[in-house]
N, C-alpha and C positions, 0 to 999 in steps of 0.2 A: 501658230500665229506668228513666233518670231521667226519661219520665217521666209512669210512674206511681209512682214514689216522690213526687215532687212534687207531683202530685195529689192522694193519699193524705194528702200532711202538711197540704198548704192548705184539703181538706176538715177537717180534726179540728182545726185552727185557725178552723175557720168562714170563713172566707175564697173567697168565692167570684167577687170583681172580680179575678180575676189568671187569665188562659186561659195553658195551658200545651198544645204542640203538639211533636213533634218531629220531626223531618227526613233525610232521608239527603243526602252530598255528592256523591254519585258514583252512577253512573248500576247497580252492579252488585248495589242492594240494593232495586232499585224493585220494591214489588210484595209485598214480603214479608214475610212478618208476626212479630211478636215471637218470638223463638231461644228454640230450646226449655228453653234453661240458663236462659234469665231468668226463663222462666213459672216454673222450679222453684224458681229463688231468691226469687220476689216470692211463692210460694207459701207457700212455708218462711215467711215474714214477714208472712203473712199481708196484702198488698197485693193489693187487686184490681184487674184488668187486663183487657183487652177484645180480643180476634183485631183489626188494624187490618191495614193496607197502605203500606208505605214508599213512600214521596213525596220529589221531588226538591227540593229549597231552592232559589231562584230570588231571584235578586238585590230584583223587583220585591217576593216576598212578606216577603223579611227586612226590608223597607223598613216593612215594617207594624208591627213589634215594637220595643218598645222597650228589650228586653234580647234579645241570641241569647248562647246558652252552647254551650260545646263544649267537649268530654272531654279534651281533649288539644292539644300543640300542634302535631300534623298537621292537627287538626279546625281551629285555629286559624288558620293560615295556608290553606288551604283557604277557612275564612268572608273572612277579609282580600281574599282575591281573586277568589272571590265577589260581596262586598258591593261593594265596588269605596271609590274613594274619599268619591263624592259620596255624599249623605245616606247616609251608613253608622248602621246603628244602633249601640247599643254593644253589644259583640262583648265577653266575656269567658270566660275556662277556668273551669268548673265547683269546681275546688278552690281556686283565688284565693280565693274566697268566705270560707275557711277558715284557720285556723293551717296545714294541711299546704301549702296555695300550690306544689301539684305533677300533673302526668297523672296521670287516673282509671286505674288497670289495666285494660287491656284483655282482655276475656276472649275475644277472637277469635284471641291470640295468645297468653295463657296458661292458657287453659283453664280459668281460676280465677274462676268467677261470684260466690263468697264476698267474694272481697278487691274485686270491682268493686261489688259491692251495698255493704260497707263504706263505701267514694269518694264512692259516690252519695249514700248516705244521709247522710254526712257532711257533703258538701257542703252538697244539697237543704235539710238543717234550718239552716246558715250563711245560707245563700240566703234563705231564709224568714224571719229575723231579719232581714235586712234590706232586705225589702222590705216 
C-alpha cells in the first residue's frame, strides 16, 4: 500500500528523481501480489496500482537505497538484521516521519485497511516534505 501511496503523492508533486520499490522480509510472501484489501482501499482513494510480485529484500539490494522504511517495529528490527552493520542504509519506521512517531496498523492482523491507508497516507505525505 505504501507504495503506491507514495508514488501517487510524488507524481502530483512532480517529483520524479525519487524511485520508490517495496519489498517483503520474509520468505512467505514471495510471489504475491498486492491483498485484495489494499486494491480496495487504494481504489476507494482513488490511487492507482499495478498487479506486481513480492520480492525478497536482500541485504546487497538495501545497500542501493538510501532511505529503507518499515511499517513497524518487527519490520524494523527485521531490516536492522538484515542490513547488518556494515554500509547499512538509513532504516527508519514510516510514522517517525510524523507527529504520530508509532506502528502503522496492520491490516493482516486487524483487518482494518481504513486505519492502515490512514498511517500510510499520513506518513507517505510527512515523508515527502521531507525529502
Amino acid at each position: 500500500m505504501a507504495e503506491f501511496v507514495m508514488k501517487d503523492l510524488l507524481a502530483k508533486a512532480g517529483r520524479d528523481d525519487v524511485e520508490i520499490e517495496s519489498a517483503a522480509l520474509h520468505d512467505d510472501a514471495i510471489g504475491c501480489d498486492v491483498h485484495r484489501g489494499t486494491k480496495r482501499e487504494l481504489s476507494r482513494h482513488g490511487i492507482p496500482f499495478s498487479p506486481r510480485k513480492a520480492w525478497r529484500l536482500t541485504a546487497q539490494k538495501a545497500a542501493e537505497y538510501d532511505l529503507v522504511v518499515g511499517m513497524d517495529g518487527a519490520n524494523m528490527d527485521d531490516l536492522r538484521w538484515l542490513v547488518g552493520a556494515a554500509e547499512r542504509p538509513v532504516c527508519r519506521r514510516l510514522l517517525d516521519f510524523s507527529p504520530l512517531a508509532r506502528d502503522v496498523a496492520d491490516p493482516w492482523y486487524t483487518g482494518d485497511f481504513e486505519a492502515t491507508y490512514a498511517d500510510i497516507a499520513a506518513g507517505c505525505a510527512c515523508l515527502l516534505e521531507q525529502i
